[in-house]
C-alpha positions as semicolon CSV with decimal commas, in nm:
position;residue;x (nm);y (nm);z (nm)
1;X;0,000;0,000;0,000
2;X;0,095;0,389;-0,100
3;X;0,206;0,530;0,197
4;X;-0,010;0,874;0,179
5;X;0,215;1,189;0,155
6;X;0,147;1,454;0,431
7;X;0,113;1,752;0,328
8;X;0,338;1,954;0,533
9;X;0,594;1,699;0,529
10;X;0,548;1,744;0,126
11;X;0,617;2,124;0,129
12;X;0,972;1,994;0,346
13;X;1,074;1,761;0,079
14;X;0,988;2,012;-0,176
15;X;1,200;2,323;-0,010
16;X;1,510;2,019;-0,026
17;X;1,444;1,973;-0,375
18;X;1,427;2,279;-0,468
19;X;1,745;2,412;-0,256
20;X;2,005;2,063;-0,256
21;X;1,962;2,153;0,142
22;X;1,824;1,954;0,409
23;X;1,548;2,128;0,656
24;X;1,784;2,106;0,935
25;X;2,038;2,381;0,730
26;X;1,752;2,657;0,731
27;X;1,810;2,928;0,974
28;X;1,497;3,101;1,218
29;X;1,532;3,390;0,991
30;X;1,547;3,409;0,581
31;X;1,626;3,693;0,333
32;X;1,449;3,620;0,003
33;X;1,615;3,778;-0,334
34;X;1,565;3,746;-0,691
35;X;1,891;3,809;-0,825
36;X;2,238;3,617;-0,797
37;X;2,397;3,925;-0,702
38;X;2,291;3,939;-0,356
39;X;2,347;3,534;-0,276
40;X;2,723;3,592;-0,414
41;X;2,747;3,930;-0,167
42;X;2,599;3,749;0,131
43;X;2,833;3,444;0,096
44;X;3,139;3,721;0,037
45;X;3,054;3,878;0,354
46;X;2,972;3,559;0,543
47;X;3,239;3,305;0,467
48;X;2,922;3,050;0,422
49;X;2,925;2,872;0,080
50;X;2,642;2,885;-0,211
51;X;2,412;2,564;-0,213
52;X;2,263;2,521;-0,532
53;X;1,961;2,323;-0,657
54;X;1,683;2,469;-0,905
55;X;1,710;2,792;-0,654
56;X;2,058;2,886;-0,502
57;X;2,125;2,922;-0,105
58;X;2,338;3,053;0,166
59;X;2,309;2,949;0,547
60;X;2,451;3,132;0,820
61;X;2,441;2,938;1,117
62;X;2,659;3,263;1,325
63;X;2,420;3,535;1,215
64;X;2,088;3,259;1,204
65;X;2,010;3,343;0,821
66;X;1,919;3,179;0,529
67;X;1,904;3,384;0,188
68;X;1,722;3,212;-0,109
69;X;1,727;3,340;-0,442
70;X;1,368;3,158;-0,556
71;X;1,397;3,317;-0,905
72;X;1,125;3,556;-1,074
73;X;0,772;3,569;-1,082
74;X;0,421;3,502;-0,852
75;X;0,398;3,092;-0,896
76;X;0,801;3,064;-0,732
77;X;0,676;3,357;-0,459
78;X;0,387;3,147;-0,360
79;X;0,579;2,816;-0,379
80;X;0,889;2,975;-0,121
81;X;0,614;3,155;0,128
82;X;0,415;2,782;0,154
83;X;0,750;2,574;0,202
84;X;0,890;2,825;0,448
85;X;0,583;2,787;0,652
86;X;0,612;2,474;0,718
87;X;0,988;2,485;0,818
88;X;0,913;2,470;1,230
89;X;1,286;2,665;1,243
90;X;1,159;2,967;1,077
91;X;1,068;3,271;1,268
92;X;1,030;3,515;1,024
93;X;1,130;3,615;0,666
94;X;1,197;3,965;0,467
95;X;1,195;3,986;0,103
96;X;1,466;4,206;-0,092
97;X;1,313;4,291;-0,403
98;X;1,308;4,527;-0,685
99;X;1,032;4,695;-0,853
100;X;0,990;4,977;-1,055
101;X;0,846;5,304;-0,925
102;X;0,529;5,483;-1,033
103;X;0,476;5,755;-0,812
104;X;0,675;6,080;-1,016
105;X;0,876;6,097;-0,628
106;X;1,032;5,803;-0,626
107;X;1,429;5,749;-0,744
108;X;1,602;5,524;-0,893
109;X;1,782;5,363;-0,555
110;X;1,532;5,453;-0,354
111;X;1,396;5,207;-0,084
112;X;1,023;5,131;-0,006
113;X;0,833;4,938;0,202
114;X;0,497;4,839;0,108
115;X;0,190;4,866;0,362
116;X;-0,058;4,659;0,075
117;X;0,013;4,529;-0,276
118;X;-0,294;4,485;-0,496
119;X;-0,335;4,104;-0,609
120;X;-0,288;4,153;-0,964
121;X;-0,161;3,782;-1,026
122;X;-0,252;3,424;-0,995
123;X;-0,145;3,266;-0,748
124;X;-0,278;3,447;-0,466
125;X;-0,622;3,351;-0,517
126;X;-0,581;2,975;-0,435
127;X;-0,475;3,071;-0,063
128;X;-0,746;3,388;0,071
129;X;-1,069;3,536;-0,144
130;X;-1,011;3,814;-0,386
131;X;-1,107;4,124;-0,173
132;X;-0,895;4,033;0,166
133;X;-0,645;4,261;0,115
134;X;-0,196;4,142;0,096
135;X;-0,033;4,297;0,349
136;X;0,274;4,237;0,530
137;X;0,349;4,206;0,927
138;X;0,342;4,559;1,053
139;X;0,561;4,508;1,358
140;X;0,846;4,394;1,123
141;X;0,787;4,706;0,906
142;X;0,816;4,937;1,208
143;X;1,195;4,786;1,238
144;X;1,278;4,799;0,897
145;X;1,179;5,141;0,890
146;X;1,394;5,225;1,254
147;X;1,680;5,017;1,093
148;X;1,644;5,244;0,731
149;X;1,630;5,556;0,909
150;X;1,952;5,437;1,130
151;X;2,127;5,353;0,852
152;X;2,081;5,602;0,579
153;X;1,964;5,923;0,810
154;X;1,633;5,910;0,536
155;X;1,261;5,769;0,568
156;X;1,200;5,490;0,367
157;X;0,874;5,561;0,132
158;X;0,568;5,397;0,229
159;X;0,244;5,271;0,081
160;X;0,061;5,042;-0,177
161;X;0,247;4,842;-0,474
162;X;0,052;4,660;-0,729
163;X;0,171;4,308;-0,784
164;X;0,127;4,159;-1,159
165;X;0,181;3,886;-1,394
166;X;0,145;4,115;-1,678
167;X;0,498;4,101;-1,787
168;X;0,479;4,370;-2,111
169;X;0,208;4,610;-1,895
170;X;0,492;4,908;-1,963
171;X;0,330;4,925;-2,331
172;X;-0,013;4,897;-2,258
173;X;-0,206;5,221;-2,177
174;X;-0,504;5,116;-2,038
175;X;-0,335;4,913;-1,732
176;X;-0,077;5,224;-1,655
177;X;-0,425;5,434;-1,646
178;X;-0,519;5,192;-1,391
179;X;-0,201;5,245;-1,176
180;X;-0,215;5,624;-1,168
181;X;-0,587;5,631;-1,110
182;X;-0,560;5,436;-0,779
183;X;-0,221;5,576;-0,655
184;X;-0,052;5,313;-0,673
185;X;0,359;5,362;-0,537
186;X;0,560;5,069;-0,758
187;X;0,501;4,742;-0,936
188;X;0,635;4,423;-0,885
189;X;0,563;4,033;-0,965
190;X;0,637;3,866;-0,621
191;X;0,477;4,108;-0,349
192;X;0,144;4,038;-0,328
193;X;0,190;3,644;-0,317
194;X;0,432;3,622;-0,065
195;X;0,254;3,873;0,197
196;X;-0,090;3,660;0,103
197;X;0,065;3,308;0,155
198;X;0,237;3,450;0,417
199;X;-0,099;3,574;0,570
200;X;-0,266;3,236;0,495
201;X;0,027;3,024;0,647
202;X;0,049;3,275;0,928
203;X;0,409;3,273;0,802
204;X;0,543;3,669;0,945
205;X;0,701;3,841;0,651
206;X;0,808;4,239;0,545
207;X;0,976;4,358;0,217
208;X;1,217;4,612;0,179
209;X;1,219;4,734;-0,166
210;X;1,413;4,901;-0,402
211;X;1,357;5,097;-0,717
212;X;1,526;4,951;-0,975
213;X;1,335;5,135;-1,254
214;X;1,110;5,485;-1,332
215;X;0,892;5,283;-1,636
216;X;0,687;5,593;-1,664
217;X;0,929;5,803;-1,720
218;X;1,096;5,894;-2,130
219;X;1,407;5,664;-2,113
220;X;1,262;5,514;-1,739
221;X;1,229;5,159;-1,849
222;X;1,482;4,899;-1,727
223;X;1,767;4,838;-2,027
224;X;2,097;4,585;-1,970
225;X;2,276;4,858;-1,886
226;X;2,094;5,002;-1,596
227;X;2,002;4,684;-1,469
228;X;2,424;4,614;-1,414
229;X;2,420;4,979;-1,265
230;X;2,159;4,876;-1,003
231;X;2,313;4,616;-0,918
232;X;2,650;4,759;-0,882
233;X;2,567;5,083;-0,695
234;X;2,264;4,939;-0,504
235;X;2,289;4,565;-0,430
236;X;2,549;4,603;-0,131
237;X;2,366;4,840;0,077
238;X;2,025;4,703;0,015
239;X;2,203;4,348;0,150
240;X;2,321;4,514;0,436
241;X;1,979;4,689;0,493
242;X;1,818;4,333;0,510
243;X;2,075;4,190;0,713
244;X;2,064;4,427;0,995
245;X;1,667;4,454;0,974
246;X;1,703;4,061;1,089
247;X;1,934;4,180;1,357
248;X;1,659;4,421;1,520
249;X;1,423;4,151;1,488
250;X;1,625;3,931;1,689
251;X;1,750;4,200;1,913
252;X;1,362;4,317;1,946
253;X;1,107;4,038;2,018
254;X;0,912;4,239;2,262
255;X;0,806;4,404;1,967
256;X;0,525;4,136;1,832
257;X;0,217;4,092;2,042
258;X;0,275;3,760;2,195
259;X;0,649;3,860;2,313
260;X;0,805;3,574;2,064
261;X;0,851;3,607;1,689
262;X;0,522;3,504;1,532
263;X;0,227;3,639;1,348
264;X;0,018;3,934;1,421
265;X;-0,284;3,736;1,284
């Protein structure tokens, strides 16, 4: 007889799979990334090597952190989110993304971190209905925020990003009168999925993001050439940002309700 699979124990296997790392390698806290750039930075400044499977890895075990690159898109943001919930390590998690800024007073290099991303994508749906809204842990976003303003001596930008799986929505002029009509701050393809599987899991999460593009803008859309820019100006400090906004976390756990790092909800 089939021994039936569990489905916890199935999201475990999967994270190994998916990483070439066993459960008992995750650290209590995890930086998400898209890019390579930040997993080859964090293993520079750690010492710790680069595991790779379909998604690369870096543990920690001095600092307790894991940093994942899961690759692009809402299906691998939902996928990471679930898995990571059901690692009984993992206290918490912060995503380092990119996204491209909307709002005409946002900078390329500038950092926000989103209160709400609208649930433009797919993936989102199959975890909480449509109108319950993606939003992040706000006790973790009141330390990144402390940590940003420590660091840089400026306030982080706040508010609502729109998360999409509309890849090509830069040329299409109906969807951009969407985005201006409702305010929204910057666009993405991961946000809203991981703050809404995180909600559903009950899986504490935050994002710090930064602006990696103006799309709006004449000459604002992300080229080759300004991606390698980004990543060479920006990448560093934004690493750094994450790393010490786990470090207040840990330093801080008076901060969440219950006195011990866990959900709000």
């Amino acid at each position: 007889m089939i021994e039936k699979t569990e489905p916890e124990q199935y999201a475990r296997e999967t994270l190994e799979r998916y990483t070439g790392c066993s459960i008992g390698e995750f650290s209590a806290y995890v930086l998400l990334v898209n890019f390579p750039r930040y997993i080859e930075k964090f293993s520079e400044i750690t010492g710790a090597p680069i595991k790779s499977g379909y998604w690369t890895v870096v543990h920690d075990s001095t600092r307790n952190i894991s940093i994942i690159n899961f690759g692009v898109g809402s299906p691998s943001a939902g996928i990471i989110a679930h898995c990571l919930s059901c690692v009984p390590q993992v206290e918490s998690v912060i995503m380092l993304g990119m996204c491209g800024g909307i709002d005409e007073q946002l900078e390329i290099g500038g950092l926000l971190i989103p209160t709400a991303s609208v649930r433009d994508e797919g993936t989102s749906r199959h975890y909480l209905p449509q109108d319950v809204p993606a939003q992040p842990s706000f006790w973790i976003n009141r330390l990144m925020e402390e940590v940003i303003r420590r660091e840089t001596g400026r306030d982080p930008k706040t508010g609502i990003m729109l998360t999409t799986d509309y890849r090509m929505w830069e040329f299409d002029d109906e969807f951009i009168s969407y985005l201006l009509k409702h305010r929204i701050l910057a666009i993405d393809m991961e946000i809203a999925t991981l703050f809404a599987v995180a909600y559903a899991r009950n899986l504490p999460i935050g994002a710090i993001m930064l602006i990696s593009d103006l799309p709006l803008q004449t000459g604002g859309i992300k080229s080759k050439q300004s991606a390698r820019e980004i990543f060479q100006n920006y990448t560093e400090n934004h690493l750094h940002l994450g790393i010490m906004s786990i470090e207040a976390i840990k330093q801080n756990p008076d901060r969440c309700k219950t006195g011990k790092i866990k959900s709000e909800w």
